[in-house]
C-alpha positions in Angstrom: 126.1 -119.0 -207.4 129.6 -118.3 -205.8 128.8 -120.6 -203.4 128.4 -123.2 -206.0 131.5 -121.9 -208.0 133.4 -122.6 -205.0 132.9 -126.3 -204.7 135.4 -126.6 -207.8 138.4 -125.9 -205.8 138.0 -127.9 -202.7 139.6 -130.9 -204.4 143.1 -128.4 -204.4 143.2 -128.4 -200.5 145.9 -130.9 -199.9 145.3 -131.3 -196.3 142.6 -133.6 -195.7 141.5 -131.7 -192.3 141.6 -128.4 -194.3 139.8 -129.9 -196.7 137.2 -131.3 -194.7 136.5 -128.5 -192.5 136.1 -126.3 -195.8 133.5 -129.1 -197.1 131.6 -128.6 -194.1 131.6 -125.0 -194.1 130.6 -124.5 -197.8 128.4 -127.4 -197.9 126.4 -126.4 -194.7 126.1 -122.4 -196.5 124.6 -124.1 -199.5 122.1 -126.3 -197.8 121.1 -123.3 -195.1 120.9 -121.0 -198.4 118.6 -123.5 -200.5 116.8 -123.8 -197.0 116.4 -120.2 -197.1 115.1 -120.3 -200.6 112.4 -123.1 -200.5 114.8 -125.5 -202.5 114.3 -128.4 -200.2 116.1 -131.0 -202.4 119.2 -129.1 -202.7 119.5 -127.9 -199.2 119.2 -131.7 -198.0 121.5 -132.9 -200.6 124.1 -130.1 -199.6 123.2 -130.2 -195.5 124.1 -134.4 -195.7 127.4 -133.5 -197.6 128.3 -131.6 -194.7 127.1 -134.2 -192.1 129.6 -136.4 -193.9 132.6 -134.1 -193.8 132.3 -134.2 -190.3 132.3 -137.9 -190.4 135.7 -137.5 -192.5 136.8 -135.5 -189.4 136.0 -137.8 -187.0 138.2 -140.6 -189.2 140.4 -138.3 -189.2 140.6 -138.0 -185.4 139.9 -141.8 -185.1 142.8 -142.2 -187.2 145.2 -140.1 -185.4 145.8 -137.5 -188.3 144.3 -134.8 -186.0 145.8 -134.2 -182.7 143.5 -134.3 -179.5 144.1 -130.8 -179.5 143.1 -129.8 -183.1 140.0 -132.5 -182.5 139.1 -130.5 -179.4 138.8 -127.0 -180.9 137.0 -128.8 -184.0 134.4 -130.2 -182.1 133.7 -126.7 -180.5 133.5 -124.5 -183.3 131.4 -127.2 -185.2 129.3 -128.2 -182.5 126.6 -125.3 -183.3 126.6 -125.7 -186.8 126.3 -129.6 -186.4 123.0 -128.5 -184.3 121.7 -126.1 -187.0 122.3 -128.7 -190.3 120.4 -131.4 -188.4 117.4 -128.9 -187.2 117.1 -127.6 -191.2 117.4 -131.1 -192.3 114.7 -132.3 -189.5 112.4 -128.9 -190.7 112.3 -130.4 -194.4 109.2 -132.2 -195.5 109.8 -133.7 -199.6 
């Protein structure tokens, strides 16, 4: 429930990359969580949310609003968690 509480203030990040990457987060701890509980609509509902903030990202970076630097690190840290949402979402029959 905090998790879903929490989905109220992403729109008062002003930084779309902060934003973003906070979307990903959260919507990747709600899908794993619904996962986790046997709620297979809502963890693929909330694991594709977070597939597309990373495609914000990568707009972002396509863009130019991310340096090649910031991209870099980005790519790293996300890179596991990119793995995981795909595996849930590929372990979910509806």
């Amino acid at each position: 429930s905090i998790l879903e509480k929490a989905k109220e203030f992403l729109s008062s990040i002003e930084s779309d990359f902060l934003r973003g990457m906070q979307e990903h987060n959260l919507y990747y701890e709600l899908g794993s969580a619904y996962f986790f509980t046997d709620d297979k609509k809502l963890a693929v509902e909330n694991l594709v949310k977070s597939l597309e903030a990373i495609d914000r990202l990568k707009k972002l970076n396509n863009e130019g609003s991310i340096t090649a630097e910031e991209w870099s690190g980005v790519e790293r840290m996300l890179a596991p968690q990119i793995k995981n949402t795909e595996w849930l979402l590929s372990r979910i029959r509806l």
